[in-house]
Structure formats: structure tokens, C-alpha cells
C-alpha positions as CSV (number, residue, x, y, z in Angstrom):
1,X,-2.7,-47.2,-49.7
2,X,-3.9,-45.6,-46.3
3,X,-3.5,-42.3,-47.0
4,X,-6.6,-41.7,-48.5
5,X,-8.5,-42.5,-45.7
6,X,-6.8,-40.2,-43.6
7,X,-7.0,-37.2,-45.9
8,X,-10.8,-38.2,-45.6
9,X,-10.3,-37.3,-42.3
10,X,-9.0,-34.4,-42.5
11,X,-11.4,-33.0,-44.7
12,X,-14.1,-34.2,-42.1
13,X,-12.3,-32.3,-39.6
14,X,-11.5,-29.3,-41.6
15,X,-15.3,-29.2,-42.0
16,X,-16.1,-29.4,-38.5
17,X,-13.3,-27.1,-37.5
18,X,-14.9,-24.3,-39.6
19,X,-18.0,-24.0,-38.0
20,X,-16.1,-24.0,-34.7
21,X,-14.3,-20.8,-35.7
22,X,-16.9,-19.0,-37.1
23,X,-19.8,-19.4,-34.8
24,X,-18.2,-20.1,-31.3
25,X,-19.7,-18.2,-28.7
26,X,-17.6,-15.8,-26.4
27,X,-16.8,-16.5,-23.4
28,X,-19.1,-16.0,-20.4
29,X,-19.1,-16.1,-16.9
30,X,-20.5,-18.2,-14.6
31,X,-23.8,-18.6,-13.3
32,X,-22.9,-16.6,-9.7
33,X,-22.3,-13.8,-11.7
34,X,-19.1,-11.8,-12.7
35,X,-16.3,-10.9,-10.6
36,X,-17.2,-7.4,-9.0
37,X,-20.6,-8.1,-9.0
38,X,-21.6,-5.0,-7.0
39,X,-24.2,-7.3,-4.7
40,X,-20.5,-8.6,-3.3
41,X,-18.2,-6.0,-3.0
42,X,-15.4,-6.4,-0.6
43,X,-16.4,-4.4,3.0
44,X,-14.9,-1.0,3.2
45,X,-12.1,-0.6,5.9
46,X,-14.7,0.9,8.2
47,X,-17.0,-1.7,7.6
48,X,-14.0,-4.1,8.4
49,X,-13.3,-2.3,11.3
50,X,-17.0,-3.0,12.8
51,X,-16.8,-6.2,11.6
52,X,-13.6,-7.5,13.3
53,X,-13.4,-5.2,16.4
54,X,-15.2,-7.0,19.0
55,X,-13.9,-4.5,21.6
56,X,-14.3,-0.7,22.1
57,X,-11.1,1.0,23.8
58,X,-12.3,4.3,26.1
59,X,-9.4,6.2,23.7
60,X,-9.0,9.9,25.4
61,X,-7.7,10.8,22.3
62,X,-9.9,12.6,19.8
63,X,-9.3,10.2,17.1
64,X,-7.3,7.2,16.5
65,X,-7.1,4.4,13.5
66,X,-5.0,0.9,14.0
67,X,-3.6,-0.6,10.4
68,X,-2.7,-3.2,9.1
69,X,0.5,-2.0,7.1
70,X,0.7,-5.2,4.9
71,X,-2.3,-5.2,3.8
72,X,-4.4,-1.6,4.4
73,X,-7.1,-3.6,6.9
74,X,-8.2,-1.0,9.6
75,X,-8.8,-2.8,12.5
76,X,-9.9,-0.3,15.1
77,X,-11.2,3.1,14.2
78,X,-12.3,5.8,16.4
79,X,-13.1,9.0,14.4
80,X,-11.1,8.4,11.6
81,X,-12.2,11.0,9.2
82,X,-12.4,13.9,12.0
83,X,-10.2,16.7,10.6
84,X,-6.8,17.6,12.3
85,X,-3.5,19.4,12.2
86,X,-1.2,16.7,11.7
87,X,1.5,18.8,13.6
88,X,4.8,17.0,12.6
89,X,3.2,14.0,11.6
90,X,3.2,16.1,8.1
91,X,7.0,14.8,8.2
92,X,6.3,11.4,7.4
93,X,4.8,12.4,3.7
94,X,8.1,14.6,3.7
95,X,10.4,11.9,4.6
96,X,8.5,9.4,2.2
97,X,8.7,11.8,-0.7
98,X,12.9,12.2,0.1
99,X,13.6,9.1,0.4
100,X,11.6,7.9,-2.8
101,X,13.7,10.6,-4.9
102,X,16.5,8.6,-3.3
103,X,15.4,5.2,-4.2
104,X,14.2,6.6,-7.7
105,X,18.2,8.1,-8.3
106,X,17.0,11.7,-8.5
107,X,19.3,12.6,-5.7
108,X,21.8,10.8,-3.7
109,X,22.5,11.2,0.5
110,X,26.1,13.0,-0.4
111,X,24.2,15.6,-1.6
112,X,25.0,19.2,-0.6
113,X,22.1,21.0,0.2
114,X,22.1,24.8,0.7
115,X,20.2,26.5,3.3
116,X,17.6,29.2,2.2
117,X,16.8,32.2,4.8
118,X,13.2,30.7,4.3
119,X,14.5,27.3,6.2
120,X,16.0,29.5,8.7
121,X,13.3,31.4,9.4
122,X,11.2,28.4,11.0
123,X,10.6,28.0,14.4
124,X,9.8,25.2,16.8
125,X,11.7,22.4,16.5
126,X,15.0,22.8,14.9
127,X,18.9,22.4,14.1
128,X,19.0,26.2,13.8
129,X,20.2,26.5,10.1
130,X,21.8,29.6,9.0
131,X,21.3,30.5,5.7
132,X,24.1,29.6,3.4
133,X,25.3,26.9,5.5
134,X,26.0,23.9,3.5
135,X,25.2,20.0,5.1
136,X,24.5,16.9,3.4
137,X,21.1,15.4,2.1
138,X,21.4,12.9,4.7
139,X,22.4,14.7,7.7
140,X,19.1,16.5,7.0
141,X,16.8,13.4,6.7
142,X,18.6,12.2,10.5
143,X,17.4,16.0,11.4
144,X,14.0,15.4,9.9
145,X,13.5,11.8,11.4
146,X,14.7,12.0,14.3
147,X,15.1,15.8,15.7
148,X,11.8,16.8,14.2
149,X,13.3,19.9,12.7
150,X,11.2,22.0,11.2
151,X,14.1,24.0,9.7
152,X,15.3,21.0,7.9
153,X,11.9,19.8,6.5
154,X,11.8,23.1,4.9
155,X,15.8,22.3,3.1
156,X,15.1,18.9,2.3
157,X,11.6,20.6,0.7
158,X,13.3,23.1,-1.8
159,X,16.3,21.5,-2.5
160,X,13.5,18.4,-4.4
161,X,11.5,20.6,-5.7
162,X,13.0,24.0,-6.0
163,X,10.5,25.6,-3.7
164,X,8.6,24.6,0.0
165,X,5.2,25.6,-2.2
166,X,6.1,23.5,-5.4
167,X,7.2,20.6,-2.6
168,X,3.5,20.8,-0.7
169,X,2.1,20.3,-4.2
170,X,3.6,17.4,-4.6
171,X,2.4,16.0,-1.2
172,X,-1.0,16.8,-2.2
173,X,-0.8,15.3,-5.1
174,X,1.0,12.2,-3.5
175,X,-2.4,12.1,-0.4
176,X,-4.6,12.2,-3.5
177,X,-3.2,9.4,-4.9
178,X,-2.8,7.3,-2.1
179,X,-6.8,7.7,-1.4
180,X,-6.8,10.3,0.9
181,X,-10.0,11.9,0.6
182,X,-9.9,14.6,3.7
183,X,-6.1,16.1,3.5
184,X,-4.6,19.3,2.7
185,X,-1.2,20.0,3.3
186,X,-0.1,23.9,3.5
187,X,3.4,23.4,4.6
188,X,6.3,20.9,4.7
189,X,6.5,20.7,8.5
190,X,3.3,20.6,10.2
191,X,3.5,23.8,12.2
192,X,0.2,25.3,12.8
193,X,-1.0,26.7,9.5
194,X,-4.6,27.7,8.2
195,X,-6.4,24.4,6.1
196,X,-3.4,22.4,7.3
197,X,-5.6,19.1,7.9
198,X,-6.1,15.8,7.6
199,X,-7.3,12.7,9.4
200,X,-6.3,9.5,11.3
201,X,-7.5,7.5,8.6
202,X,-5.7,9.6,5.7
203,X,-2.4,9.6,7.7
204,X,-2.4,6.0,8.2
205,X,-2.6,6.1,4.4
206,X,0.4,7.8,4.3
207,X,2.1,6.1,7.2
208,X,1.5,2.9,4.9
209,X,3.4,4.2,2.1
210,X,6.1,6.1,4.0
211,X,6.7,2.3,5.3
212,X,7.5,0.9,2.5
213,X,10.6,2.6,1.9
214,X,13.4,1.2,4.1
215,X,15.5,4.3,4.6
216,X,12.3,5.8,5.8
217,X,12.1,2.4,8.8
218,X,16.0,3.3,9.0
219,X,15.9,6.8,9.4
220,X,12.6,6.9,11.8
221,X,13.8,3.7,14.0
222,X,16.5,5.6,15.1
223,X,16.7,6.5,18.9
224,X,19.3,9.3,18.3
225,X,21.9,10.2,16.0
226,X,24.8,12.8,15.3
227,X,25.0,15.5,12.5
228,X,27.4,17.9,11.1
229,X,30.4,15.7,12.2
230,X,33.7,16.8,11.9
231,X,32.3,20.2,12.2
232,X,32.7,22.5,14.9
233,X,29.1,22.7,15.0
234,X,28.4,18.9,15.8
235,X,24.5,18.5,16.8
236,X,23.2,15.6,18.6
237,X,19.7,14.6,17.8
238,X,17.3,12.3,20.5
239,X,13.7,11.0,19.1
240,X,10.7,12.1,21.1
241,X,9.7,8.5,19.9
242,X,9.2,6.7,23.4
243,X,8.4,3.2,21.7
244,X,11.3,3.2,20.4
245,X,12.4,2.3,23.8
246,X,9.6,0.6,25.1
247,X,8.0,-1.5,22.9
248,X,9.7,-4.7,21.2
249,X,9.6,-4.2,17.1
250,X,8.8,-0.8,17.5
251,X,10.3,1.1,13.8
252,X,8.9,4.6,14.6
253,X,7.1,6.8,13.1
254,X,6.9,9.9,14.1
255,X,5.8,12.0,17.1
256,X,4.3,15.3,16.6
257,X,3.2,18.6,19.0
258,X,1.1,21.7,18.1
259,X,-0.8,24.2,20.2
260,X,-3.8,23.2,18.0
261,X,-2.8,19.7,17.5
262,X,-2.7,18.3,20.7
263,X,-0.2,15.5,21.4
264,X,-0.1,13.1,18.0
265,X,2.1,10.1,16.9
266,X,2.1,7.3,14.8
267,X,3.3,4.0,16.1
268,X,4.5,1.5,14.1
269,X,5.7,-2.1,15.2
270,X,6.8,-5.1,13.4
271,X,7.3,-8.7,14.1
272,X,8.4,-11.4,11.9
273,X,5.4,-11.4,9.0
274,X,3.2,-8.7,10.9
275,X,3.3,-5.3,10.5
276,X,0.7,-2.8,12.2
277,X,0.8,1.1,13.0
278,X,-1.6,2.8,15.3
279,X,-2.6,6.9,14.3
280,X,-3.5,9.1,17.5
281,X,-4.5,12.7,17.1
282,X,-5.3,15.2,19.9
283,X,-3.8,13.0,23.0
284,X,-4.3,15.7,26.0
285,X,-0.6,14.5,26.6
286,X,2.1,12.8,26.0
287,X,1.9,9.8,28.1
288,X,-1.0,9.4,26.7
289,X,-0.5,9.0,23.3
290,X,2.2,6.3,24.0
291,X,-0.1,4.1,26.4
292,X,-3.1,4.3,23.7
293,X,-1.1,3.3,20.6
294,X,0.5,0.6,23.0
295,X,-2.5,-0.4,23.6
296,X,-4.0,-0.8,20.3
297,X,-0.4,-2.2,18.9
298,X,-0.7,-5.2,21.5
299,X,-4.8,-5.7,20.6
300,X,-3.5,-6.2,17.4
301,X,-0.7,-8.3,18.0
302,X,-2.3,-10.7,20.7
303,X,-5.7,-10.8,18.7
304,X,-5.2,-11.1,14.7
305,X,-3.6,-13.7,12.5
306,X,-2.4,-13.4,8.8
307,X,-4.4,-15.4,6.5
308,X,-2.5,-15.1,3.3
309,X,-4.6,-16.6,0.1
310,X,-2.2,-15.6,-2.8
311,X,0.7,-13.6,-3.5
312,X,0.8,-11.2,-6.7
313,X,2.1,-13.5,-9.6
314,X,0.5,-16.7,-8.4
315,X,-0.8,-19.1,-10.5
316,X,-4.3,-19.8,-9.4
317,X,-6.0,-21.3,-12.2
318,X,-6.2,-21.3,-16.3
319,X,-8.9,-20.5,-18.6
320,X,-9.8,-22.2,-22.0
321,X,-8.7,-19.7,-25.0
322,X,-11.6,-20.1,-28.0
323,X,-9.6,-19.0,-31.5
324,X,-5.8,-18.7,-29.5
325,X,-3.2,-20.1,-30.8
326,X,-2.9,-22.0,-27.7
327,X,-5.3,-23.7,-25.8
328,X,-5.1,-22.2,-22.4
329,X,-4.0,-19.3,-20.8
330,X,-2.7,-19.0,-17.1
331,X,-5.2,-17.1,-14.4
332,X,-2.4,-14.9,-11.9
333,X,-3.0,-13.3,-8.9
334,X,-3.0,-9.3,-10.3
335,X,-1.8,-8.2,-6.3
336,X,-1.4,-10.3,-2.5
337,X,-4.6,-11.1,-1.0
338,X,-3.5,-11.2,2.4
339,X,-6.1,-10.3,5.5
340,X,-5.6,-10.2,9.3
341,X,-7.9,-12.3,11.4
342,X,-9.2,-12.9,14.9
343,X,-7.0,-15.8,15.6
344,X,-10.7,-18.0,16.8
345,X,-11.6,-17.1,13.2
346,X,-9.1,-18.0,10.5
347,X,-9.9,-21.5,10.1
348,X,-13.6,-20.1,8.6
349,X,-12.0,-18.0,6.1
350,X,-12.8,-19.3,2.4
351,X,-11.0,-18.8,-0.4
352,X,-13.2,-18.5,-3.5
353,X,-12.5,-18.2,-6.9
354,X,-14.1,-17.1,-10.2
355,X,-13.4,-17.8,-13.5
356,X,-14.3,-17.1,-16.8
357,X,-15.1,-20.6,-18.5
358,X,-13.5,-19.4,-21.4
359,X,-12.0,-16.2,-23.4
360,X,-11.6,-15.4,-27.1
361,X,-8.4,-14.7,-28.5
362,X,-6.3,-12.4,-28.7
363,X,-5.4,-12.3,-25.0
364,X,-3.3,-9.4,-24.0
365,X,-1.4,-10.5,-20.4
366,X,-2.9,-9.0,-17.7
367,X,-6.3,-9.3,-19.1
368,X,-9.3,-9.5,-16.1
369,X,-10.0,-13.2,-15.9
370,X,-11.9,-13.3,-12.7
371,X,-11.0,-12.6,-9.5
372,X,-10.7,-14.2,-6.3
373,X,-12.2,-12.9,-2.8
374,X,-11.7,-14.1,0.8
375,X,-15.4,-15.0,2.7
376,X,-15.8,-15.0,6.6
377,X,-19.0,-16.2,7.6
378,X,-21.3,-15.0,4.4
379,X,-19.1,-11.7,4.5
380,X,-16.6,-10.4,1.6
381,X,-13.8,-9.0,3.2
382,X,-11.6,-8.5,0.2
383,X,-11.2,-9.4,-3.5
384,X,-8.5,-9.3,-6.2
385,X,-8.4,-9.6,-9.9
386,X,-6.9,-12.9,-11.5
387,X,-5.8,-11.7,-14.7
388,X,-3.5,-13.6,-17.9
389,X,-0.1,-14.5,-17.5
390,X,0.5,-14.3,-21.4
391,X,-0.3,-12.7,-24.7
392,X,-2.4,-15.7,-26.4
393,X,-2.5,-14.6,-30.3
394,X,-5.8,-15.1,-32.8
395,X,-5.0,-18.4,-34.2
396,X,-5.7,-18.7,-37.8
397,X,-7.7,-21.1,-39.6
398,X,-5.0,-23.6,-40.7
399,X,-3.4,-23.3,-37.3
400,X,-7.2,-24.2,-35.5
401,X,-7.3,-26.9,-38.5
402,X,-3.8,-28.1,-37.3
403,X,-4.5,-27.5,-33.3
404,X,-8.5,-30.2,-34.3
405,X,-5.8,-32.6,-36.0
406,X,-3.1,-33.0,-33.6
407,X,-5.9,-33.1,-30.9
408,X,-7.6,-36.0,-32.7
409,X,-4.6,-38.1,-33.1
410,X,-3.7,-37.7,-29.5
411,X,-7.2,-39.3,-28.8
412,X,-6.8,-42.5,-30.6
């Protein structure tokens, strides 16, 4: 006897529903405007630099960048995109590249890598390879990390990619798409070499990557270390790395000498959640590369703070699906929004998020929602996407018919 009024129902329903579907607006943003508005871009990492350095070190150095290795922050800049021979600083990219083939399963430390008269023909720094002379991948990584040997960057180079010229290719190809805007490699090693440049900014870039590998913190961490054992030609390698030594958390990088070069080195250091490297180019000498990259290393230590907002993955909202097959949709952090801050200031940072009100389905995950950026006093100083957590299918008519019914039940 009831059920007549209830198919009355659902016939009112299925009337309003259709409507619904076929004229629902798309979704649109909020009144403050789109996420990536260009009127509120993030701050560049120079204009971040400005805007958190409050002092100006008297750096005898000709140029010099302190970064934040989490999250890419400069911090301190003093000429950062002055060109420079990177001298063996170039053996960071060359370690990074190794030891991703490594990570990746391309080749393995046991390796048996055959030296070319090419390798043997290099000078400065070196193990003094003879060509023929068999050693394994990872006795020439030690050689590259820690004995600086140009002689072995030049191996390591041909045995990944079949030539030292095919090799700085892929290093160039590698700066590019890290961002590096002002690099050219010529050679595997750094030794002097015409349009063998780059910058402190560029190689902080690089010094970013190279760090995330861990065989690459392994390898360059490393005081000293033995190769060719159980050879009659055991070698015993010592780092020209003086942090290593000297300051607490130090986990390398890499030193590096040239005629043209001056005295260089990157200098990274981390403790517990905080990682930063320093980038000096063209020291007049070698004290004082160490004592400026100390000093900016313990600026950066004693003055900034990690504000972390969100990690990649997090949940940090939902959005309304118009048409889906399900109602809502989860808003995720697409990467970490992480900054370093003056410790006085990371109670003012603001978190703020926008949202679409609303999307029309289909939703493919990973969809831009929004995005969320971190504020310091009326400044941007970084934004991410949010984007969908899930595929959200078109819903079809009886299934929106179905989704109105089951919604106006649960109201009663």
C-alpha cells in the first residue's frame, strides 16, 4: 500500500536529478584566484636568499652559494651564476651518475673494469693506471671519492658509457635537467679544459642530487680508504676533505684544485632532519675554502629552522566530484613542502591552501586540484600542487539517480 507513494518519489527525484546532470556548472575556483596565479608566485631562490639573509659574510672567495639540500632553499648567495672551472668538483656529477647506474642495476661494484690508454694518459691527481690493468668498479669509485683521481674518473666514464665523450654527454644532459642554466661540462674530471664551466649555483644543483644517493654520502664521507688489496700494488687513498675531520656531520663532498680554478669545495653537513652544503669557487687557498664553508655551514645551522607543511602523499583536503561516481575525491600533497627558517620567524609562517570547490568527473589521479603555498609576512616563499588521490569515473544517469536516492533516504 506504501509503495506508490514512494515510486512518486522517485520519479520527483529522477526529475530533479536530470537537470542536475545536464546543466551543472564546472567547477571553478575561488574568488582569490587559481593556484599559480602569476601575481603570487613562489620567490626565486635568489629572491629567497635576499629575503632570509639578514647578514652579508666578507667571502674572499669569488663566489659562494649555501643550500638547503632538503629542500633546494638558497640561503646565502654571493655570485652565484659567475662562471667557473669546477676543477674536480666535476666529480661529483661523475660519482652521481656511477652510482645511480648502480642503484638503477645497470652495473654492479664487482665489476671488472678495464683501463684504456686514454685513462692512463691523465694527469694530476691519480692512482696511475696502466692500460690493461684490470680493478673493480668499486675500487675506482673509492679512487674517484676520495683520491680525486683523475685517471679513474676517466675508467669509471667509458666503462658507463663506452666512451669519456658519450659520458660528458650524459652529464650535460643530467645539469640540464636538474635546472642548471650556466654549465658545460667538456671532460669527466675537471682538469682545466676550454668551456669547462659552470657556477656555484648550478653545482649546488648538482651537489643536491649527487646527495641523494647514499653510496655517493658513503663513498665521499670517507677519510681514507685502501684499493687494489691483495695486490702487490696496494694504494692507500687520503681525502683532501678537511671537514671531514673538523666539522661534526660533515658527509663530504668533494674538494677540488686547478691553475684556473682556484681553491673549490663543496661542503656538506648533516644533522638529525637538517641537511645543508655550502659551494665555494676561486678560494686564494686552501684554508680558506674550509673556514668560509664553515662559516656559512654554522650560519645555517645556528640560524634556520625546518618548517615542514606537508609531505608528498598527504592528505590535505577533498574536493566535491559533480557527475563521479563518487562524491568526493582526496586533495594530496603532489611533493614535501618543507622550508628553512630564521628560527625568530617560524611561528609567522602560514600555511594556506586552495581548492577547487568542485571538479567534474572523470578524475584521473594526480589531477591539479589546487595547491598549497607557505606565506612569511605577505611573502610566498614556496608553493606545491594538491592534486587527486584517485581515478573518480563519469557516473551515469541511473547511478546519479541511485547516488539523489540513497542521499535522500539518509536525510529522513
Amino acid at each position: 500500500m506504501r509503495a506508490r507513494p514512494r515510486f512518486g518519489v522517485m520519479v520527483v527525484l529522477l526529475v530533479l536529478t536530470l537537470p542536475c546532470w545536464l546543466c551543472w556548472p564546472p567547477g571553478v575556483l575561488r574568488a582569490d584566484g587559481p593556484p599559480g596565479d602569476e601575481d603570487s608566485q613562489a620567490a626565486t631562490s635568489e629572491e629567497l636568499a635576499e629575503a632570509t639573509t639578514r647578514v652579508d659574510f666578507p667571502l674572499k672567495s669569488e663566489a659562494a652559494v649555501l643550500m638547503d639540500a632538503v629542500t633546494g632553499q638558497v640561503l646565502y648567495a654571493k655570485e652565484p651564476h659567475k662562471k667557473w672551472p669546477p676543477a674536480s668538483l666535476t666529480k661529483i656529477l661523475t660519482l652521481a651518475l656511477a652510482c645511480e647506474a648502480l642503484e638503477q642495476g645497470k652495473v654492479k661494484p664487482e665489476d671488472i673494469v678495464v683501463a684504456s690508454e686514454n685513462a692512463w694518459e691523465m694527469g694530476g691527481s691519480e692512482i696511475w693506471l696502466e692500460p690493461g690493468e684490470e680493478m673493480p668498479l668499486s675500487d675506482l669509485l673509492l679512487a674517484v671519492a676520495v683520491g680525486s683521481a683523475n685517471d679513474a674518473a676517466v675508467a669509471v666514464a667509458e666503462y658507463l658509457a663506452g666512451s669519456e665523450a658519450k659520458f660528458v654527454e650524459w652529464m650535460n644532459e643530467k645539469a640540464r635537467a636538474l635546472g642548471c642554466q650556466n654549465t658545460h661540462f667538456a671532460n669527466s674530471h675537471g682538469l682545466d679544459e676550454e668551456g669547462h664551466l659552470t657556477t656555484a649555483y648550478d653545482l649546488a644543483l648538482i651537489s643536491r642530487y649527487a646527495l641523494r644517493f647514499p653510496e655517493v654520502v658513503r663513498l665521499s664521507s670517507l677519510r681514507e680508504a685502501w684499493i687494489r688489496q691483495n695486490t702487490d700494488k696496494k694504494s692507500w687513498l687520503v681525502s683532501r676533505n678537511r671537514l671531514l675531520v673538523t666539522y661534526p656531520g660533515a658527509t663530504g663532498l668533494k674538494t677540488g684544485h686547478t691553475s684556473k680554478a682556484g681553491y673549490c669545495l663543496v661542503g656538506s653537513a648533516r644533522k638529525d632532519d637538517r641537511e645543508f652544503l655550502a659551494v665555494i669557487l676561486g678560494a686564494p687557498d686552501p684554508a680558506t675554502r674550509f673556514r668560509e664553508a664553515t662559516q656559512l655551514l654554522n650560519y645555517a645551522f645556528a640560524t634556520f629552522t625546518p618548517v615542514v607543511a606537508a609531505r608528498q602523499g598527504e592528505e590535505v583536503g577533498k574536493v566535491k566530484v559533480t557527475r563521479g561516481r563518487e562524491r568526493w575525491v582526496p586533495a594530496l600533497a603532489g611533493a614535501d613542502l618543507a622550508l628553512s627558517v630564521e628560527k625568530d620567524k617560524a611561528d609567522r609562517v602560514e600555511r594556506v591552501v586552495q581548492l577547487q570547490p568542485r571538479v567534474n568527473a572523470p578524475v584521473k589521479a594526480g589531477d591539479e586540484l589546487g595547491s598549497m603555498a607557505l606565506h612569511l609576512e605577505g611573502q610566498e616563499l614556496a608553493r606545491i600542487p594538491l592534486v587527486a588521490a584517485r581515478d573518480v569515473q563519469k557516473s551515469t544517469l541511473l547511478g546519479l539517480m541511485g547516488q539523489t536516492i540513497a542521499r535522500f533516504f539518509s536525510l529522513r
